[in-house]
C-alpha positions as CSV (number, residue, x, y, z in Angstrom):
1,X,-27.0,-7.1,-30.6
2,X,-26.5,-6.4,-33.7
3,X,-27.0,-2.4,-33.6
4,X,-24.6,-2.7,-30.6
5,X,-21.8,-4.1,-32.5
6,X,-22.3,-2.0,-35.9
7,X,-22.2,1.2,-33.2
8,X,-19.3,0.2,-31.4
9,X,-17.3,-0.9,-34.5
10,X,-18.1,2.6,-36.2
11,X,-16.7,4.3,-33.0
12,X,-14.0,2.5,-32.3
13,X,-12.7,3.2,-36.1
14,X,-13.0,7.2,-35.2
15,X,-11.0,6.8,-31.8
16,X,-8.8,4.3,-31.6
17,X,-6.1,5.9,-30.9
18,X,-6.7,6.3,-27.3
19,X,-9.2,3.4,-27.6
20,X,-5.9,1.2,-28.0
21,X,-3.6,3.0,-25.2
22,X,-5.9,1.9,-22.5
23,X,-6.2,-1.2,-23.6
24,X,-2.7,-1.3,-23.6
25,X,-2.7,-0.3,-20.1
26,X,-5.0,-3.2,-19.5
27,X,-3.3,-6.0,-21.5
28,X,0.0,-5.6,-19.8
29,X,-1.2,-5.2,-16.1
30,X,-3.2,-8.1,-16.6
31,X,0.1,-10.1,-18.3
32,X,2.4,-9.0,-15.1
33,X,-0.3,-10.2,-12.1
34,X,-1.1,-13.7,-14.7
35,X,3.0,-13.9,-14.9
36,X,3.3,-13.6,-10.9
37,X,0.5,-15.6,-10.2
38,X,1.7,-18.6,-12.2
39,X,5.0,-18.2,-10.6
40,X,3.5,-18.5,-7.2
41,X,1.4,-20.6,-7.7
42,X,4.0,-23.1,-9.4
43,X,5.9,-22.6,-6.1
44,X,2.9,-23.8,-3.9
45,X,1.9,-26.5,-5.9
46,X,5.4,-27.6,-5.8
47,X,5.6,-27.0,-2.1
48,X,2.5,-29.1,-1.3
49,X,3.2,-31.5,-3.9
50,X,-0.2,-31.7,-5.6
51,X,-1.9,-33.3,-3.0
52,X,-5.1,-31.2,-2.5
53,X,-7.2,-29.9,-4.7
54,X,-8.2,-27.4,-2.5
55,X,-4.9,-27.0,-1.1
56,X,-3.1,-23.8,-0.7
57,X,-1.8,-23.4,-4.3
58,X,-5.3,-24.1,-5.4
59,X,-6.4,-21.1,-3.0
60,X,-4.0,-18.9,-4.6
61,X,-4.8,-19.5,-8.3
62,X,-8.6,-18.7,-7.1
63,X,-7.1,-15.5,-5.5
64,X,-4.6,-14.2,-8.3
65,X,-8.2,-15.4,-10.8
66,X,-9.8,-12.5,-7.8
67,X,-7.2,-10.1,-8.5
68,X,-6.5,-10.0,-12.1
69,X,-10.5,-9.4,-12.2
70,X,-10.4,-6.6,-9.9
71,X,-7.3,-5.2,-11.6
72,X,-9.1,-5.2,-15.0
73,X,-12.3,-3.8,-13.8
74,X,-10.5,-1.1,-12.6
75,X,-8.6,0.0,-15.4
76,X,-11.0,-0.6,-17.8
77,X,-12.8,2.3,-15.6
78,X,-10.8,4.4,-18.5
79,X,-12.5,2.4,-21.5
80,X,-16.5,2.4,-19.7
81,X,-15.7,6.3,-19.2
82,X,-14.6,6.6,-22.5
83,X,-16.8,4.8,-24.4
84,X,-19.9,6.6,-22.4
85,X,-19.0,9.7,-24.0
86,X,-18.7,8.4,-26.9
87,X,-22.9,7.7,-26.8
88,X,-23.1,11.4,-25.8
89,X,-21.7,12.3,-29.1
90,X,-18.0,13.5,-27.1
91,X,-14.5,13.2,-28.7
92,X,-11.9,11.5,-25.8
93,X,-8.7,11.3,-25.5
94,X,-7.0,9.2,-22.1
95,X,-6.6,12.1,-19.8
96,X,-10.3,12.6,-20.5
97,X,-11.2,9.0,-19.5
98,X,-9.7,8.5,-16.8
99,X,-10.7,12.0,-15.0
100,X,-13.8,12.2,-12.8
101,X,-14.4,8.6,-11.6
102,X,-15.3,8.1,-8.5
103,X,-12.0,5.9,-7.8
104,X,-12.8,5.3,-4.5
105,X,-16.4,3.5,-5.2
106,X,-14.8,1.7,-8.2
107,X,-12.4,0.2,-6.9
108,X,-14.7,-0.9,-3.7
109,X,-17.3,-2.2,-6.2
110,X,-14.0,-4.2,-8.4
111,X,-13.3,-5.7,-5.1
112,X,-16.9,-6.8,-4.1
113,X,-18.1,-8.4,-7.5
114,X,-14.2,-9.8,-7.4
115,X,-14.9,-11.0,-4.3
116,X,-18.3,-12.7,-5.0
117,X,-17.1,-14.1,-8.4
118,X,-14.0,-16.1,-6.0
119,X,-16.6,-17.3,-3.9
120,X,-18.6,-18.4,-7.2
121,X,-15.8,-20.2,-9.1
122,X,-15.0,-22.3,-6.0
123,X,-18.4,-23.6,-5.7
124,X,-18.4,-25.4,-9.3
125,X,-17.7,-22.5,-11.4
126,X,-21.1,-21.8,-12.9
127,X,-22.1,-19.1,-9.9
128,X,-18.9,-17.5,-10.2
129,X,-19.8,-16.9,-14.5
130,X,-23.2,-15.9,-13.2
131,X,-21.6,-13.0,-11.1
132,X,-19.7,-11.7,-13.6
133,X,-23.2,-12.0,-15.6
134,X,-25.2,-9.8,-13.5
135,X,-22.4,-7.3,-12.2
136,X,-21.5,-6.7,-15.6
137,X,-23.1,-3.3,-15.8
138,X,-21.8,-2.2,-12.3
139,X,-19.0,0.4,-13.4
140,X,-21.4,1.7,-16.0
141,X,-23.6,2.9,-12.9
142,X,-20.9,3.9,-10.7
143,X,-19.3,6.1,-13.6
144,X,-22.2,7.1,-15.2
145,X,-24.9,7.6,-12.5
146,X,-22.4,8.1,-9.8
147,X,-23.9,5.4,-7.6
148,X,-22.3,3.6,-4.6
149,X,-20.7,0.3,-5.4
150,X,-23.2,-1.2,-3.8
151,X,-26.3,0.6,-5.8
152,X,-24.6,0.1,-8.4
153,X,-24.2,-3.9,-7.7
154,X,-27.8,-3.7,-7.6
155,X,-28.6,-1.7,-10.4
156,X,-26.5,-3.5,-12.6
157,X,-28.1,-7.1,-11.4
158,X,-31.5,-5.7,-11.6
159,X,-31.0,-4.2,-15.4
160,X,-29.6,-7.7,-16.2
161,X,-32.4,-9.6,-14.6
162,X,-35.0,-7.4,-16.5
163,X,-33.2,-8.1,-19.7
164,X,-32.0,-11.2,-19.5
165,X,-33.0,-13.0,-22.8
166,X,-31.3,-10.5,-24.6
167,X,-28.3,-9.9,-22.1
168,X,-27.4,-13.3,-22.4
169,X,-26.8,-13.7,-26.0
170,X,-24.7,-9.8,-25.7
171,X,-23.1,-11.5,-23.1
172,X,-21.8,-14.6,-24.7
173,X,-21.4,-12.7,-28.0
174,X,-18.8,-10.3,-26.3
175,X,-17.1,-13.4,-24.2
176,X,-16.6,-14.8,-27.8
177,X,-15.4,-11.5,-29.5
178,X,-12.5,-11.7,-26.4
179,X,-11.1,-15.1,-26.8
180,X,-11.1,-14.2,-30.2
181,X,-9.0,-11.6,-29.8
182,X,-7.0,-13.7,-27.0
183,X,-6.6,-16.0,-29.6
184,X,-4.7,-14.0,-32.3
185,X,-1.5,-13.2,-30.2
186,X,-3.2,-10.7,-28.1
187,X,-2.9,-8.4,-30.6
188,X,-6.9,-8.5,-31.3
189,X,-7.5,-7.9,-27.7
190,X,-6.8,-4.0,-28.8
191,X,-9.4,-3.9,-31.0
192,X,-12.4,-7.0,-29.1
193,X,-11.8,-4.9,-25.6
194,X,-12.7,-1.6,-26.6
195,X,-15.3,-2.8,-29.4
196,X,-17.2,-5.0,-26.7
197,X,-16.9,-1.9,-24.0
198,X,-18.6,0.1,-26.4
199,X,-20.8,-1.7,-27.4
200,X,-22.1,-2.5,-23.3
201,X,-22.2,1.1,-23.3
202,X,-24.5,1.2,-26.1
203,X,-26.8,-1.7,-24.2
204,X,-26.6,0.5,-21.0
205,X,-27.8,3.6,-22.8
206,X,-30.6,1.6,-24.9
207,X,-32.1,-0.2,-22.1
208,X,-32.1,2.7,-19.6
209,X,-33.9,4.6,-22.5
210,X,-30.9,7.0,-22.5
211,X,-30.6,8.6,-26.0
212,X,-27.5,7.1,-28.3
213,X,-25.4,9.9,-29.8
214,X,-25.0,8.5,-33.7
């Protein structure tokens, strides 16, 4: 864990420049669908006057939750691209990132594990964290190894499952290194985003027994 976060720190300081733009891209979409779902929500909780838990404005927060995760595993697309080139020893710049995904598989495998991770968090939470637990890896396949969303799902649950004492420590470290970043006015999201991206890259290369460009 701590090899992953020396690398990703080291790169990040040599590209951050576009390292920051698309996280920029990601910080703002994910403020405008967080805006619009409080607003809606608001409106339905208002509307059915609290009285369900599980009511229709309860539904909806789940959903916007669904979206905003989709959303962001999407455009983050342009960070995992990025930052796997960066373990190949590649300079990037955004154009670069965001060229040669397999959109259509990525944004079918954001709306399965965003699907599954809804389904999770209404039944007490915990198996919606474990989704996002196991799936974490899934756009590093579809990018990387060009695998259907669906290989990928697997891939990604199977790496984890393999490697799961030492995934789960990553895991919570990188949560952490987020609401950190959350925490200081969003302005340290632009550097904890693409520091823990790279730094997953570096885990997906290491435990696949991919070399790691220094």
């Amino acid at each position: 864990m701590g090899n992953a976060f020396s690398y990703a720190w080291s790169k990040y300081k040599d590209n951050w420049g576009p390292l920051v733009l698309i996280t920029i891209i990601i910080v703002v979409a994910m403020a405008v669908i967080q805006f619009a779902g409080r607003q809606i929500v608001a409106s339905a909780f208002d509307a059915s006057e609290g009285t369900s838990l599980f009511g229709g404005a309860a539904i909806l927060g789940f959903a916007f939750n669904a979206l905003g995760l989709i959303v962001q595993l999407v455009v983050q697309s342009g960070i995992i691209k990025g930052s796997l080139m960066l373990t190949r020893g590649q300079k990037i710049d955004v154009g670069q990132a965001f060229a040669g995904i397999n959109w259509g598989q990525v944004i079918l495998a954001s709306l399965i594990t965003g699907l599954l991770t809804f389904v999770g968090l209404i039944l007490c939470i915990l198996p919606g964290l474990a989704v996002l637990f196991f799936t974490s890896y899934t756009l590093f396949f579809v990018i990387d190894r060009n695998l259907s969303a669906v290989d990928a799902i697997k891939a990604s649950f199977n790496m984890v499952k393999d490697n799961v004492g030492v995934l789960i420590l990553f895991w919570l470290a990188t949560v952490a290194a987020q609401i950190v970043g959350a925490c200081l006015c969003l302005v340290g999201l632009l550097v904890a985003v693409p520091v823990v991206i790279i730094a997953q890259a570096y885990t997906f290369r290491t435990l696949n027994g991919d070399p790691v460009t220094a």
